[in-house]
N, C-alpha and C positions, 0 to 999 in steps of 0.2 A: 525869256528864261529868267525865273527869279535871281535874284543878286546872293551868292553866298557870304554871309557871313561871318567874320572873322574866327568866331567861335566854331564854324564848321569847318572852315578851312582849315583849324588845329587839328580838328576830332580826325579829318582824312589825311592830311598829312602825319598826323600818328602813324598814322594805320600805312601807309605807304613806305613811311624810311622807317623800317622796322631798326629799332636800338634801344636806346636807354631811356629812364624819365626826360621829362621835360626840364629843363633848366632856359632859364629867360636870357636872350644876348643882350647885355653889359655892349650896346654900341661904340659908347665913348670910351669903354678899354680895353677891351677885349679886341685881339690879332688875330685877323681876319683869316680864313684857312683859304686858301687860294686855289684855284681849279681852272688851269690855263685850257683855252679854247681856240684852235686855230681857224678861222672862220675867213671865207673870202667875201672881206666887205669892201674890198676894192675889185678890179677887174671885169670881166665879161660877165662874171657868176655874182656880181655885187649884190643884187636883187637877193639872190640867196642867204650869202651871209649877213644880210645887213637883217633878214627875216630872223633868220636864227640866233642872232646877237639881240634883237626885241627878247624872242624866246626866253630866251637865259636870264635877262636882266629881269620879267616877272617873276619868272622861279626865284631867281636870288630874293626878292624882296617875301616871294610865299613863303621861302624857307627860315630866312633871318624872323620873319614875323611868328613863326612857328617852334623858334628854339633854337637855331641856327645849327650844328654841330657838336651838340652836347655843352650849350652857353655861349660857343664863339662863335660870330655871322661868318657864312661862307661868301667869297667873292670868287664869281664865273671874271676871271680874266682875258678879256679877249684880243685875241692875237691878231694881226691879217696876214691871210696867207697869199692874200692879193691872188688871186683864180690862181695860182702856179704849184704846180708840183715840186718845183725847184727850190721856190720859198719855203713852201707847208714842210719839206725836209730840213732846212736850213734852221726852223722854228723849232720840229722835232730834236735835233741836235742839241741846240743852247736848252732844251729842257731835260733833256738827260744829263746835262753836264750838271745842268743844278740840282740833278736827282728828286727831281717832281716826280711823287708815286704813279699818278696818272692825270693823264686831259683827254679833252674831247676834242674830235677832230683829227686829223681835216677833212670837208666836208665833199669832196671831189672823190672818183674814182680811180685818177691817175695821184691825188695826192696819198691817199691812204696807200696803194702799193708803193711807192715809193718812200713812204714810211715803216710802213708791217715788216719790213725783213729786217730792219732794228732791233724793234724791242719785242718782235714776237715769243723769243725763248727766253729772256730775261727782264722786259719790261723797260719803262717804266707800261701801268696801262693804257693803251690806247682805244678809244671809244672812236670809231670812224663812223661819220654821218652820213656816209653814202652807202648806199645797197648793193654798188657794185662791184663787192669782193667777197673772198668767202675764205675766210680766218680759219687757219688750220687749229684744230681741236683740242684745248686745252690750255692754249696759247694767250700769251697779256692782251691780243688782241681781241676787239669785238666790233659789231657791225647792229646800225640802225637801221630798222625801219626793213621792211618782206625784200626778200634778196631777188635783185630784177627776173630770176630763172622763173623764180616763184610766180611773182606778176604776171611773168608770160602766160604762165598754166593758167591764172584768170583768166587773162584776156581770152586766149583759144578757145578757153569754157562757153567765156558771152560770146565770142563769136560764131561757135558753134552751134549756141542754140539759136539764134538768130538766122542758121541759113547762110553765114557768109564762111567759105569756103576758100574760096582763092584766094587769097592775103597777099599784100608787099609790104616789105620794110626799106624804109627812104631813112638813113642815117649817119652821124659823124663819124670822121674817121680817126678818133682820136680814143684815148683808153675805155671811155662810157658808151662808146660806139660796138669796138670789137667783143665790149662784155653782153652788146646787148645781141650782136650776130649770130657770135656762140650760142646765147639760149635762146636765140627763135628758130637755128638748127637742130637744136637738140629737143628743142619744147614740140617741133611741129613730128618729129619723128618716135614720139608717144603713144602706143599703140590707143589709147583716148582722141588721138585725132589723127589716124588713120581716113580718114576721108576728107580730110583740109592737105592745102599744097601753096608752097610758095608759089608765086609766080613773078614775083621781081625781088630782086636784091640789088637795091643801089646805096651807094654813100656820097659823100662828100663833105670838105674839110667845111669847119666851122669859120673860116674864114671867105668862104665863098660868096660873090652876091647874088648868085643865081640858083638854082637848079632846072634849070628850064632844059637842058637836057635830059638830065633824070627821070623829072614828070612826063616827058615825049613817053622815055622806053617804058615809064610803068603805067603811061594809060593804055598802049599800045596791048599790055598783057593782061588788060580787062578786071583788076584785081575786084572784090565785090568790098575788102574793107584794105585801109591804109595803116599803118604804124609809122608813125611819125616820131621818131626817138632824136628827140634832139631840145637843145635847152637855150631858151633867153633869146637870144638874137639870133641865133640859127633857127629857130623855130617860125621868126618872122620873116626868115627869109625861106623857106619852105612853105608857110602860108600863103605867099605871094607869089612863090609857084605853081601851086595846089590852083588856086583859085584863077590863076592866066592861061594854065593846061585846059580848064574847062570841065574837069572833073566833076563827078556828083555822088562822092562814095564816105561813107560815113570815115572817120578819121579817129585815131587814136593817138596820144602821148602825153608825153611824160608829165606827172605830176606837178611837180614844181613852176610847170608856167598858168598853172591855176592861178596868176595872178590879174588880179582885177583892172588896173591898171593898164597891164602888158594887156588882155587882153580886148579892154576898152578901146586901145590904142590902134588893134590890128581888126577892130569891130568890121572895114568896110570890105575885107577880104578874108575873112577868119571861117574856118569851116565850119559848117553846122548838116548831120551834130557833131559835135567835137566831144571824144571821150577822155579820162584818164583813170588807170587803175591808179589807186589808194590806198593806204592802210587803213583797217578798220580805227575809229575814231576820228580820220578828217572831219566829218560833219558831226556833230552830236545828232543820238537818238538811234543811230546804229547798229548799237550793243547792248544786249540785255541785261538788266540788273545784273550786279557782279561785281565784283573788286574792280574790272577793266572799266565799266560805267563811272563807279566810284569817281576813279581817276580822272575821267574825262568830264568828269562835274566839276572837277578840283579846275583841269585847266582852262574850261571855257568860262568857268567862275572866273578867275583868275585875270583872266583878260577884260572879262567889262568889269571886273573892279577895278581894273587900269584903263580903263577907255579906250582898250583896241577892241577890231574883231578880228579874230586870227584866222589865218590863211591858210593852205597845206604847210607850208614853211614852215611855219611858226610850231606844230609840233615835232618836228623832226628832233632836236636835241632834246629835248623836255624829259623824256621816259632819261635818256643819257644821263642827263643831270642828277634825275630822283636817284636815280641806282649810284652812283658816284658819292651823292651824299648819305644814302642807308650805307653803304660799307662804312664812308668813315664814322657815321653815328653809332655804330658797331664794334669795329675796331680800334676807332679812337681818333682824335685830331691829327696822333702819331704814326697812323696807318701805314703799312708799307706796300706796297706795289702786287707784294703777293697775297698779304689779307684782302685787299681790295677782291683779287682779280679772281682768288675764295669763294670770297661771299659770292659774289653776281654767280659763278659757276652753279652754287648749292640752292638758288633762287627756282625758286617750281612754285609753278601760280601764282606767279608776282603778277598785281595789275598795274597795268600802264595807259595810256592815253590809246597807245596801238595794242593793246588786248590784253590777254591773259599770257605770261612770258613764261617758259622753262626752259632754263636753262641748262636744264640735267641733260638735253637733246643732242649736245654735243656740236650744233651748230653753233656756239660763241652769236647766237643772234635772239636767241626764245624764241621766236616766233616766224610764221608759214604761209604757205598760199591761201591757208585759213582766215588770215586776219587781214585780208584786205578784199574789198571791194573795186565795182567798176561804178563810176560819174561818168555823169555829160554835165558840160556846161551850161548854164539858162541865165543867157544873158539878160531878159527880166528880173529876175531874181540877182545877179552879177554875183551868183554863188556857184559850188560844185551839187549835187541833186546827185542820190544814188538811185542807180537803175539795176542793181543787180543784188542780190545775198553775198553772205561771206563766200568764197571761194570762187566767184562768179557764178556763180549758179545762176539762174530765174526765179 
């Protein structure tokens, strides 16, 4: 992919935090606008936050090099919320007290509820990195990235047109667990898939080192595909079930362990094929010319002018961030909580990294089961490969 730059990296970044002229950041004097980030770069979820704190830290430098906040450089501040829900609250707290109009994070499904019943009627804004909540309407709170119910309707899609019918889901039983049971409850009882059927539902905690029970009862139920919802090192201890059960049925899960490494590591028991729905934008080349393209030129630009290749992780806060800084480049370095939480509301065809966003939709998310896709992993390649159209389709 050609290298963008610097000069294109302005002309899109314009066009992205929609605000005022261009004014140059004044590095050496200019007070920095600060944009706390509660991120789990410690803990079980470390691999994540430590993805999404890379994230942040190119944006800051895309943005500072582009104008920063109407002349002052922004600084993404990041927090650890250490995988805890108890922490990512305790974070949340000491930033209300210091009345920060908004942050990003926390990037967990047990941390953001345990956050949202705060500042949801009064703020400050909260940008939660995780898909699995769903932010009542009109509220300071918002949500990254296709809401896991959403996902599910992919998945069911690709798996319907493929023939597989009988489905299990093997997962935690912790907050990202019961949000995903709900909607493969709800998702499979769609008259759209009216001719698919559970046939195992198991869990089991994230601290477990086995499931070799679980895999007995769900091979026993002959499923034809598996959903595997589970993250980081639960996921390797599911693999290592999967694969000692004896099974031979294609496999699905969560995005986030599209990691290279992680999965280099679990290469000698790792399922194949191994799926994960996505937001459109994971891979460049996904999306059609558009403002949403745009976007995603800006940030895989972005990345080999810094010398990574970015991951699924790695866009997860990105769109958060761009939209945090168009309000305050809007509103002003003086922003308050509610112009912030304004602008993002009044946003319709904003592009992002994960598609074209409206916000007038009243989900506090922009974006649908439209904007993301189904991968398989090709461990040749030690990338994600999509195998389906937006919505899962064929």
């Amino acid at each position: 992919m050609r290298l963008i730059t610097r000069g294109l990296l302005f002309a899109v970044l314009c066009s992205a935090l929609v605000g005022t002229t261009f004014v140059p950041v004044d590095s050496q004097t200019a007070t920095p606008i600060e944009i706390p980030a509660i991120l789990s770069t410690t803990g079980y979820l470390a691999f994540v936050g430590k993805g999404e704190a890379r994230s942040l830290q190119v944006l800051e430098g895309v943005i500072n090099k582009s104008g920063g906040i109407n002349g002052r450089p922004v600084k993404f501040n990041i927090l650890d919320g250490q995988s805890s829900p108890q922490i990512g609250l305790q974070i949340a707290n000491d930033l209300i007290a210091k009345k920060v109009p908004a942050f990003i994070g926390p990037d967990t499904t047990a941390g953001c509820k345990a956050v949202a019943p705060i500042v949801e009627k009064s703020g400050p804004v909260m940008y939660c990195l995780s898909p699995g909540i769903a932010p009542a309407q009109g509220s300071y709170v918002f949500s990254a990235q296709v809401n896991t119910h959403a996902l599910l309707v992919d998945v069911m899609r690709f798996f319907k047109a493929h023939g597989w019918n009988r489905v299990a889901l093997l997962t935690t039983t912790d907050a990202n667990g019961q949000d995903i049971t709900q909607g493969y409850g709800n998702t499979l009882a769609l008259p759209e898939f009216a001719t698919m059927q559970s046939v195992a539902l198991e869990h089991f905690a994230g601290g477990d080192l086995t499931v070799d029970a679980q895999m007995s009862r769900i091979k026993a139920a002959a499923p034809q595909a598996l959903i595997a919802w589970a993250a980081g090192t639960p996921f390797g201890t599911v693999a290592h079930g999967f694969h000692d059960s004896g099974m031979n049925v294609p496999v699905l899960t969560i995005a986030i362990n599209a990691n290279p490494a992680q999965l280099k590591e679990y290469g000698a028991f790792l399922p194949a094929p191994l799926y994960f729905p996505s937001n459109e934008g994971t891979v460049l080349g996904d999306t059609p010319p558009g403002a949403a393209r745009t976007a995603q030129n800006l940030f895989f630009g972005a990345y080999k002018a810094a010398g990574f290749t970015p991951e699924a992780i790695d866009a997860i806060p990105w769109d958060a961030g761009m939209l945090l800084a168009g309000a305050y480049r809007k509103a002003g370095p003086n922003s308050t909580s509610t112009q912030i939480r304004d602008w993002i509301l009044a946003q319709n065809n904003w592009g992002g990294v994960f598609g074209d966003y409206n916000f007038t939709d009243g989900s506090q998310r922009g974006i649908g089961d439209r904007n993301a896709l189904i991968f398989v992993w090709d461990p040749a390649k030690n990338a994600m490969v999509a195998v389906s159209k937006a919505g899962g389709f064929r």
